[in-house]
C-alpha positions in Angstrom: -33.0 99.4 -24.9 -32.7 97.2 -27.6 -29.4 96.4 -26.2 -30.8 95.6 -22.9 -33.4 93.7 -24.4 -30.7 92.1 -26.1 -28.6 91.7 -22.8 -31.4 90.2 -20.9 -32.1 87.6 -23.7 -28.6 86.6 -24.0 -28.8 86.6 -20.1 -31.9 84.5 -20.0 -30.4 82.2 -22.5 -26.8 81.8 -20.7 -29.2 80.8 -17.4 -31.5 78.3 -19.3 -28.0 76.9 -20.9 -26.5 77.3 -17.4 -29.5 75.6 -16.3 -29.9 72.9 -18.4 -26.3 72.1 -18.2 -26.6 72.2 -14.3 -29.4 69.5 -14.3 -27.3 67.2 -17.3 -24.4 67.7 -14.6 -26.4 66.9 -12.0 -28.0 63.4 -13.9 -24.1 63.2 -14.8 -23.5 62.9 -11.1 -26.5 60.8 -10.4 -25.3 58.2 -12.8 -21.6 58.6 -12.0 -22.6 58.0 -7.9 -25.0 55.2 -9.3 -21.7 53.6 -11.2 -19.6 54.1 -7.9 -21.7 52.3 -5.9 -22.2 49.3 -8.7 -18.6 49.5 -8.9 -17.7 49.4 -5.2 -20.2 46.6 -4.5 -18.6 44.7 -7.3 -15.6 45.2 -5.5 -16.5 44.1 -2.4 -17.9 41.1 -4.1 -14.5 40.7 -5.9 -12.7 41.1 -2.6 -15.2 37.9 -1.1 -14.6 35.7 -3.9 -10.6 36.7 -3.3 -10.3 35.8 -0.2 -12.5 32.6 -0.5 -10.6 31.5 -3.6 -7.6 32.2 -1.3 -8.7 30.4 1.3 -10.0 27.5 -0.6 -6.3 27.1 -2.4 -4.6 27.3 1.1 -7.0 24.3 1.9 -6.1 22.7 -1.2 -2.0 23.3 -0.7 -2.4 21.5 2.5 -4.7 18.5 1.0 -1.7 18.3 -2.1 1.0 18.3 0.8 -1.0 15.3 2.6 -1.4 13.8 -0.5 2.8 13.8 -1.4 3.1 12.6 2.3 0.8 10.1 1.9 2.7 9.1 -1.5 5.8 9.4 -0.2 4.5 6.8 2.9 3.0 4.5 0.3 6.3 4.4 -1.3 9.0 3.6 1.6 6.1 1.2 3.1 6.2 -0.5 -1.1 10.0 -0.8 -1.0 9.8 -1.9 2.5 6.9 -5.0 0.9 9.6 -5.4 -1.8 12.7 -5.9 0.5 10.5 -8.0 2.8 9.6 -9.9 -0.5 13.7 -10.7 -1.3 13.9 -11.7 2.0 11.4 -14.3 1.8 11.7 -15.4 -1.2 15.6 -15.8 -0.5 14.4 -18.0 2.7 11.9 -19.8 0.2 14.6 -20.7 -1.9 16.8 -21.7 1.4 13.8 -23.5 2.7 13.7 -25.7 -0.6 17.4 -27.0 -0.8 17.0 -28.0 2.7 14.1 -29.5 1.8 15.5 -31.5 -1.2 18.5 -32.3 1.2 16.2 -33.8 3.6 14.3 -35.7 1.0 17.8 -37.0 -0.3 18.7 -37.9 3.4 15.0 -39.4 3.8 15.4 -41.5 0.6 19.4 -42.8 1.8 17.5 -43.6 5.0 15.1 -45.6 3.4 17.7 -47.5 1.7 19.5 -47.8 4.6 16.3 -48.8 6.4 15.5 -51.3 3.7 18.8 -52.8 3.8 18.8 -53.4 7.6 15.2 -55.0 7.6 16.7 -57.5 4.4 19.5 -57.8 7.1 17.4 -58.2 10.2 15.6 -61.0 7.9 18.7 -62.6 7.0 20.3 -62.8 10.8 16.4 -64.2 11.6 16.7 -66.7 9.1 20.1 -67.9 10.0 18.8 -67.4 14.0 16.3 -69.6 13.4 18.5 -72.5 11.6 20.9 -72.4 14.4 18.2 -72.4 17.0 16.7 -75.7 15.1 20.1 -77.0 15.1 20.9 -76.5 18.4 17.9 -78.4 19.5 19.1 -81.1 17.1 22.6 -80.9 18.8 21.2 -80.7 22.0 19.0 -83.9 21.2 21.4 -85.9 19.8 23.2 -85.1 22.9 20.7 -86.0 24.9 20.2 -88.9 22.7 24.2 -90.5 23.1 23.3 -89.9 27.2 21.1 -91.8 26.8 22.4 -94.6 25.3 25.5 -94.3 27.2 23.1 -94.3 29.9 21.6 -97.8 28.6 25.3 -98.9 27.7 26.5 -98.8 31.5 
């Protein structure tokens, strides 16, 4: 009996041990599910932040690739400004020896101008002394009719 006794103690024992290690397993569990769930809504919130980060650096490869078009636009329109630029400063510079070739013609005409006016002053001048002595020659031929006139 003593042996039973013994039995039913070690009995009662192993079920208060089986007992108390069914209720740590079944807080174990508890906290484990409790950790799951933490861990799958972290997760989930992991998988929003994924796909938002993804979707944000699609957005952003597109605004870099407008960006390098943009760029690349700003540059073949800046060499086109510079090219235009040669051009006219190559028809600037054209533009100026005519200009000094007109103003060299401009200053010959003058001359010439000048010279034809001293000219036209000159031919005046002597126009004017061989008008006056026409009129003398034509009075003093008046004048001997005149007096060949009176003669007769």
């Amino acid at each position: 009996m003593d042996e039973l006794q013994l039995s039913l103690e070690a009995e009662a024992r192993g079920r208060m041990e089986a007992l108390r290690l069914k209720k740590k397993l079944e807080q174990d569990v508890l906290e484990l599910e409790a950790a799951l769930d933490n861990t799958n809504r972290a997760r989930s919130e992991v998988e929003k932040n994924y796909k938002r980060y993804n979707q944000q650096m699609r957005e952003l490869q597109v605004m870099v690739e407008e960006e390098q078009q943009a760029a690349q636009e700003a540059r073949a329109e800046h060499s086109a400004a510079e090219r235009r630029a040669g051009q006219l400063a190559s028809e600037l510079e054209d533009t100026r020896s005519q200009m000094e070739l007109m103003e060299k013609e401009v200053k010959t005409v003058q001359i010439e101008l000048h010279e034809a006016v001293e000219k036209v002053a000159e031919l005046s001048t002597a126009n004017a002394a061989l008008a006056a002595a026409k009129r003398k020659v034509e009075a003093d031929v008046q004048a001997l009719n005149v007096s060949e006139l009176f003669r007769n």
